[in-house]
N, C-alpha and C positions, 0 to 999 in steps of 0.2 A: 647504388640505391639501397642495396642490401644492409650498407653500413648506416645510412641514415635511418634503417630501422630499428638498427639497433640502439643506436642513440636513442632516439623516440621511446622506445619502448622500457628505456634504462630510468625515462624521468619519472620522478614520485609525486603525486599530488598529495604533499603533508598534512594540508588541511583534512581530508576525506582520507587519510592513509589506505593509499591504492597508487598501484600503476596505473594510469588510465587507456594508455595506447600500448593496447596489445597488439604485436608485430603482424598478428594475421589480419587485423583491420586494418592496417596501414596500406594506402596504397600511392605510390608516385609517379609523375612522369615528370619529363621536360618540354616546354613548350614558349620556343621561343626566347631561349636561354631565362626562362622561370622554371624553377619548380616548385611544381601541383602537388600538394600535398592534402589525398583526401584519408579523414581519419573515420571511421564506425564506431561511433560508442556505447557502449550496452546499458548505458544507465542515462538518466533524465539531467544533463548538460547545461540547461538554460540557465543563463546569467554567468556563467562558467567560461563563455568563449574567449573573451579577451584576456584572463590568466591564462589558459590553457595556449594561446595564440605566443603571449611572452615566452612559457617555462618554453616552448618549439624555437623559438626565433632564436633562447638565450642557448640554448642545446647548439644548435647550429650556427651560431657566431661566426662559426671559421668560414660558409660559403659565402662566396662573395658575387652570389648571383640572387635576384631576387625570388623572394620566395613567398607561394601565392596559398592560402590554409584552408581546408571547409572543412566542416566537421558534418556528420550524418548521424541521425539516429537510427540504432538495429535493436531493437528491445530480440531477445530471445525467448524461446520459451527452453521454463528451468526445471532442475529432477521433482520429479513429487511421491510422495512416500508408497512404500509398496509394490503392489501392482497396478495400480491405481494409472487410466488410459488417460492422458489432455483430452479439453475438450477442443475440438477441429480450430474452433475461432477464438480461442483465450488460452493468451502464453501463459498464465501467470495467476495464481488464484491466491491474495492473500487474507487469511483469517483474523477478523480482530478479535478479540475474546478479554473475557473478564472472570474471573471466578466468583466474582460476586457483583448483585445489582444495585446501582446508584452513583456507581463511578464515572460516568458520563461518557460511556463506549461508543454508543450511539454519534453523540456528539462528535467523539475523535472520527470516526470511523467516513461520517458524510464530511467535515472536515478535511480529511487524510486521501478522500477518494475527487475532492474538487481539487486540492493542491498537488496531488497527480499528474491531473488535466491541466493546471496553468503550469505545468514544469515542462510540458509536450507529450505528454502518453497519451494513449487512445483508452477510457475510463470508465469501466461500471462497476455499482454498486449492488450487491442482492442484500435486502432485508429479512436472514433469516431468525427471525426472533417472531414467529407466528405467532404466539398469545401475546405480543405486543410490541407489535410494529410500531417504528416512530421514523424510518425515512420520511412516507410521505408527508406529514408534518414539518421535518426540517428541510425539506427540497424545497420546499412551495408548490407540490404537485397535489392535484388531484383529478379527479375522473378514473375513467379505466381502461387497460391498453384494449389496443385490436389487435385481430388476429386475419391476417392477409392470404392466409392459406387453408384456414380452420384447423391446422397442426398449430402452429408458434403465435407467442403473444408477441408482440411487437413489445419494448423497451418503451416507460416513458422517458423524455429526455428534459432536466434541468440542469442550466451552466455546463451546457456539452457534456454531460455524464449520464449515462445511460443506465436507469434504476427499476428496480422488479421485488415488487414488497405480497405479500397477502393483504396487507390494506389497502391495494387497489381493485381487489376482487371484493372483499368482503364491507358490509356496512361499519363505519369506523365506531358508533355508537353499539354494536352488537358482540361480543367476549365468543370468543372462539374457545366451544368445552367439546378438546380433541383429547382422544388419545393417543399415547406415545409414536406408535404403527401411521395414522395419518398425520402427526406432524411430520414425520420423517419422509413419505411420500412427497409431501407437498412439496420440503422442500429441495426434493429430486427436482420436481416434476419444474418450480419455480426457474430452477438451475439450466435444465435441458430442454424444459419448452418455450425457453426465451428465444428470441430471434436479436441474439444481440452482435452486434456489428463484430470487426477483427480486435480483440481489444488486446492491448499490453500488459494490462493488470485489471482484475475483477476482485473488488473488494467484497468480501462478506461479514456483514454487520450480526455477529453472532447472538445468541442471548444468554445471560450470564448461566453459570456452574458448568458441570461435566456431566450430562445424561444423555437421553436421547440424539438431541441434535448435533452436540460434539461428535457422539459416536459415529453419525451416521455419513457426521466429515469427514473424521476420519479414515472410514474405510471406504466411503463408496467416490471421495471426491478430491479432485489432484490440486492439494496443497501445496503450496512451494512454498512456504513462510507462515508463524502466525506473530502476532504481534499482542501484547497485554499489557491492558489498559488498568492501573489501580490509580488510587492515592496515595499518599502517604501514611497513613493514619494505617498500624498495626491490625486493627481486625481487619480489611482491607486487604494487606498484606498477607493475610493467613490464606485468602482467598485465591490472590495471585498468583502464589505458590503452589496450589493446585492446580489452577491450568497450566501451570508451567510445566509439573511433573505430566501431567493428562500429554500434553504434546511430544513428550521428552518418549514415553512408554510408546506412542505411535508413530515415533521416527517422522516428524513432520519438526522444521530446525525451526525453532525459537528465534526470531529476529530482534527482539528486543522489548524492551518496557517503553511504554510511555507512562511520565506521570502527570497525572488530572488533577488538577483544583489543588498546586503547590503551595500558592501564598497567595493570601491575600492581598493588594493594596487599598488604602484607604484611599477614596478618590477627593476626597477633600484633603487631607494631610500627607498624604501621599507614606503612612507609618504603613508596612509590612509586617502581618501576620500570618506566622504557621498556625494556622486552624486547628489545619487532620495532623500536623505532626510533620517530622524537617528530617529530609530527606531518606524519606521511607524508598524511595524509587531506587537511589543509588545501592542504599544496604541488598536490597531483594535481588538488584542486576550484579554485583559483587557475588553476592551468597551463590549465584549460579552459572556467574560467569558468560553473564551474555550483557549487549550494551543497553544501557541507558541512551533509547534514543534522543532522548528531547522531555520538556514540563513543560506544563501547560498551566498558566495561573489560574485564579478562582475570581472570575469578575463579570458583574452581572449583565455588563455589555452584550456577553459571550450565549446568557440563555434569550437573551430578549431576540436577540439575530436568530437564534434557531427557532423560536418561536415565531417570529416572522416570516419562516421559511427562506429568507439570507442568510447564510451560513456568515460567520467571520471573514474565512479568506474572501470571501465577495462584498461583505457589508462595509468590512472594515479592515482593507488586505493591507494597510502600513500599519499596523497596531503590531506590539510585541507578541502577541500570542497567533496572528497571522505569519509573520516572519518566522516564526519556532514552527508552527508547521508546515509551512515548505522547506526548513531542513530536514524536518522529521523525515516528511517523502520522502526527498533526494537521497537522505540515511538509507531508508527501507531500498530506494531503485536500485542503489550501488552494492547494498547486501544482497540482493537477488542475483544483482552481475555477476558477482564472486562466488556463487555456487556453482556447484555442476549443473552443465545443458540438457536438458534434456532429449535424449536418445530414444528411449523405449518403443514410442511409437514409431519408430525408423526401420524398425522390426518388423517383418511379417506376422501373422498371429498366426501358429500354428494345432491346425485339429484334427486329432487321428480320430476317426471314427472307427 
């Protein structure tokens, strides 16, 4: 059995360049002159099984006994910067972020956090962009959560993702004129007095630049990844570059770039045009050395669905820009695999008094 793991764990998945079966998830038995081969995998698999099913069978060619496959999902929870504790019930907290606004982060972010949930994660979204909240608008949600204990708000839930914005509390026609001190509160408070179920990944819908509320990520809340959302288009760029270096100084790893509103096509002639400028995403993921996860076109299919509160992967999940974002996920699930697990809380806390 020993040897079949090693085999297993020697194959390479080229496409996603990764091992996929690490030896300590493997597990075997015989039954019935079969062998059970169950596998754990730590990243979002769906659509994946009948390759991964072949590279095992062609691995193991030489037995000449049947051989029966299942695969299991173990999402983990992974390191996050600092000292910074997990919260009890969310492995995984990743940031999307922009250095500047108009890039359509918002959009990637509720996007990125439904294709999540259709890859198999368990998925919430926090909206923290207090002076301008825009989940509940591209959910389809409104009203205001309850609170079952008079401690925690309950999570609203749209397309099984579980979301928590300040424009469920507040009047959506009313401008919230806070200062720095209570935005940052709030969005503790949005964060830890959610009542939100065991999640795998909890996306945070950030709001554009590096001030307050970056900072208050950074230090006070366990990041595992942040992810940045530009265009192409140079001033754009300048911007990017600042959240990049902003996560780089806080020891929270850069998972990658997405780029927004690539090209246009013309939906009568089907001519392709770079608007903002041709391949701004690749230069900035180069200059820094981390991947270009995935582009996202410029097409107005794409605002009419969030303005509908149907996101694309639900309105219109065979379209090019649906498909590019469930590899985007799958990108981000398999880069979270590959980092360190997180430990820390495994630790006692220790207090001399």
């Amino acid at each position: 059995m020993e040897k079949i793991k090693d085999l297993l764990s020697a194959i390479d998945d080229t496409e996603l360049n990764i091992k996929p079966f690490l030896k300590k998830n493997i597990s075997i038995k015989e039954e019935n002159e079969v062998i059970v081969i169950s596998v754990a995998l730590g990243f979002l698999f769906t659509g994946l099984e009948d390759r991964y099913k072949k590279l095992i069978i062609s691995a193991l060619n030489h037995i000449n006994k049947s051989i029966s496959i299942n695969f299991v999902l173990n999402i983990s929870s992974h390191q996050t910067q600092g000292s910074t504790q997990s919260i009890s019930n969310i492995k995984n907290i990743i940031a999307v972020a922009s250095g500047k606004g108009g890039v359509g982060k918002s959009t990637i972010a509720c996007n990125l956090a439904i294709s999540l949930k259709k890859l198999g994660a368990k998925v919430g979204i926090l909206d923290a962009d207090i002076y301008g909240p825009s989940q509940p608008k591209m959910m389809g949600i409104s009203g205001k959560p309850e609170s079952l204990d008079g401690k925690k708000l309950q999570p609203l839930t749209a397309f099984d993702v579980e979301t928590m914005s300040i424009g469920y509390l507040v009047d959506p026609d009313t401008p919230v004129v806070w200062r720095g001190p209570m935005v940052t509160n709030t969005l503790q408070q949005l964060l830890n007095e959610t009542n939100w179920s065991d999640l795998d990944y909890l996306v945070i819908d950030l709001p554009p630049g590096t001030g307050d509320t970056q900072l208050t990520l950074a230090q006070k809340v366990p990041v595992t990844g942040a992810v940045i959302v530009t265009t192409p288009q140079d001033i754009a760029l300048i911007d990017a570059q600042k959240g990049i270096g902003m996560f780089e100084k806080v020891n929270i790893p850069n998972l990658g770039i997405i780029e927004n509103m690539a090209v246009f096509e013309c939906p009568n002639c089907g001519h392709h045009e770079h608007i903002f400028g041709n391949n701004g995403g690749k230069k900035i993921a180069e200059k820094n050395n981390i991947e270009l996860l995935g582009s996202i076109p410029l097409k107005s299919s794409i605002q009419k669905n969030m303005d509908l509160g149907t996101p694309s992967v639900i309105n219109d999940p065979d379209s090019l820009e649906s498909q590019e974002m469930l590899r985007i996920a799958r990108k981000i699930s398999v880069k979270i695999a590959q980092s360190k697990e997180n430990f820390k809380d495994k630790f006692p806390k220790i207090v001399i008094e």
